[in-house]
C-alpha positions, 0 to 999 in steps of 0.5 A: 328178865327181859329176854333179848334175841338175835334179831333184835341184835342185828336191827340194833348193830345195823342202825349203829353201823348206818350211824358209823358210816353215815354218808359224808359226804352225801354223794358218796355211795352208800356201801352199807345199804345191800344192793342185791342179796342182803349179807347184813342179814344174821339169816343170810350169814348163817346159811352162806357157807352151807349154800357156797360149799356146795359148789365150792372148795374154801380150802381148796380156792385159797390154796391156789391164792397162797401159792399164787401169792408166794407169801413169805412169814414176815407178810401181812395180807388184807381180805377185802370182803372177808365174808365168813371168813373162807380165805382170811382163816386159812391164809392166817398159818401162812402169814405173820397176820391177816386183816379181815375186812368186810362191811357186814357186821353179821358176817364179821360176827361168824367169822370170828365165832370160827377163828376163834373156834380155831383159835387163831390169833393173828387175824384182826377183823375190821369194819369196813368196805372198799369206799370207808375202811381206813387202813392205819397200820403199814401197808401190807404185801396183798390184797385178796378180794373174792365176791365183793366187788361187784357190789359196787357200781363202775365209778366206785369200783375205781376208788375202791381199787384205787383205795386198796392200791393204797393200803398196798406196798409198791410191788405188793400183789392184788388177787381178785376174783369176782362175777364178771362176763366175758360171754359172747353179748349176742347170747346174754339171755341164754347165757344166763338162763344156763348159769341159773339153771346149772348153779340151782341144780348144783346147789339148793332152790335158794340159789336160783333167786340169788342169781336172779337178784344178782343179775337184775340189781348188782353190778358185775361188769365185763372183762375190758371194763374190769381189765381197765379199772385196775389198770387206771388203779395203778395195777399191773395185771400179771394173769387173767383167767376167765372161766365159764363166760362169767367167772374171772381171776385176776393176779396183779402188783401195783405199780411203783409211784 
């Protein structure tokens, strides 16, 4: 009997996701292709909660971001960059359903071992990022994106907003919150130095290269920039919040056509 193992499993679903968005057109970015951290990786999806809970509260994160939301029992909601699944399965109680939205078939593949683990039912997991998902049900009242968006250059930045603004009813709501810099720039070098020194002692040894290859080969920007990518997107910021000089929030409505 051919025994047939997990890492096996993973190289066959990555060359089959490359053959599902294969590039078309060819200047389009390539989504699939990790940036920074590799979170296609079976290893990298089995060690994430485990590393992130240590410096944050899922529970807790998504509370703020329902209450934010006021969501209603007849909502729908998409989790953009769904991940493990850290907001979609504890927003799946306050909404009639959830779409959970993430271009890592690795993750997608633990987020559902845990909603059905709690069986839920009202959550549907897609394949898909900012630049490929097509959303072909009706829009939904939000938006909510943590984390991810960072994994994409300025320009495609833009259209992923812009993508999402369409997947979004006229006055639906867009909670972001992601890696972006409003720190003094005259500083930078030491600014960042602090955040990798204080985020590995709070965590584990693993997180320092994970910082390290976020700063030198993904792409969070800075606060005007972000402020003025969803703007062009055709969104309304209702509140900014920036934390720390590198985190940031951002609850927003698209505005009517």
């Amino acid at each position: 009997m051919i025994k047939i193992r997990e890492m096996d499993i993973e190289i066959y679903s990555h060359y089959m996701n490359a053959l599902e968005h294969k590039q078309e057109p060819r200047w389009q970015y390539d989504e699939t292709k990790p940036c920074g951290v590799d979170y296609n990786s079976f290893w990298q999806a089995r060690i994430y909660d485990r590393c992130h809970q240590k410096f944050r509260d899922f529970a807790a994160e998504s509370a703020r971001i329902i209450e934010s939301l006021k969501p209603e029992t007849s909502h729908t909601v998409m989790d953009m960059g769904c991940g493990t699944g850290a907001f979609a399965l504890n927003a799946a109680k306050y909404f009639k359903k959830v779409y959970a939205v993430d271009i890592s078939d690795a993750m997608l593949r633990r987020a559902r071992k845990k909603a059905r683990k709690a069986n839920l039912k009202n959550v549907e997991f897609c394949n898909g990022g900012f630049l490929t998902y097509i959303h072909n049900d009706e829009p939904v009242d939000a938006v909510v994106t943590g984390a991810a968006l960072h994994h994409l250059p300025d320009f495609w930045k833009l259209i992923g907003l812009k993508n999402m603004a369409k997947t979004l009813k006229t006055n639906g709501k867009l909670y972001l919150s992601d890696v972006v810099f409003s720190f003094d720039l005259s500083h930078y070098k030491s600014s960042i130095k602090t955040l990798i020194r204080i985020m590995t002692n709070r965590t584990e040894p693993a997180m320092e290269q994970e910082l390290h290859t976020h700063f030198s080969k993904e792409y969070s920007t800075f606060s005007w920039i972000m402020e003025g990518l969803l703007e062009k997107a055709g969104f309304a910021i209702e509140n900014a919040t920036y934390t720390d000089g590198f985190l940031a929030t951002y609850l927003c409505t698209k505005k009517g056509e």
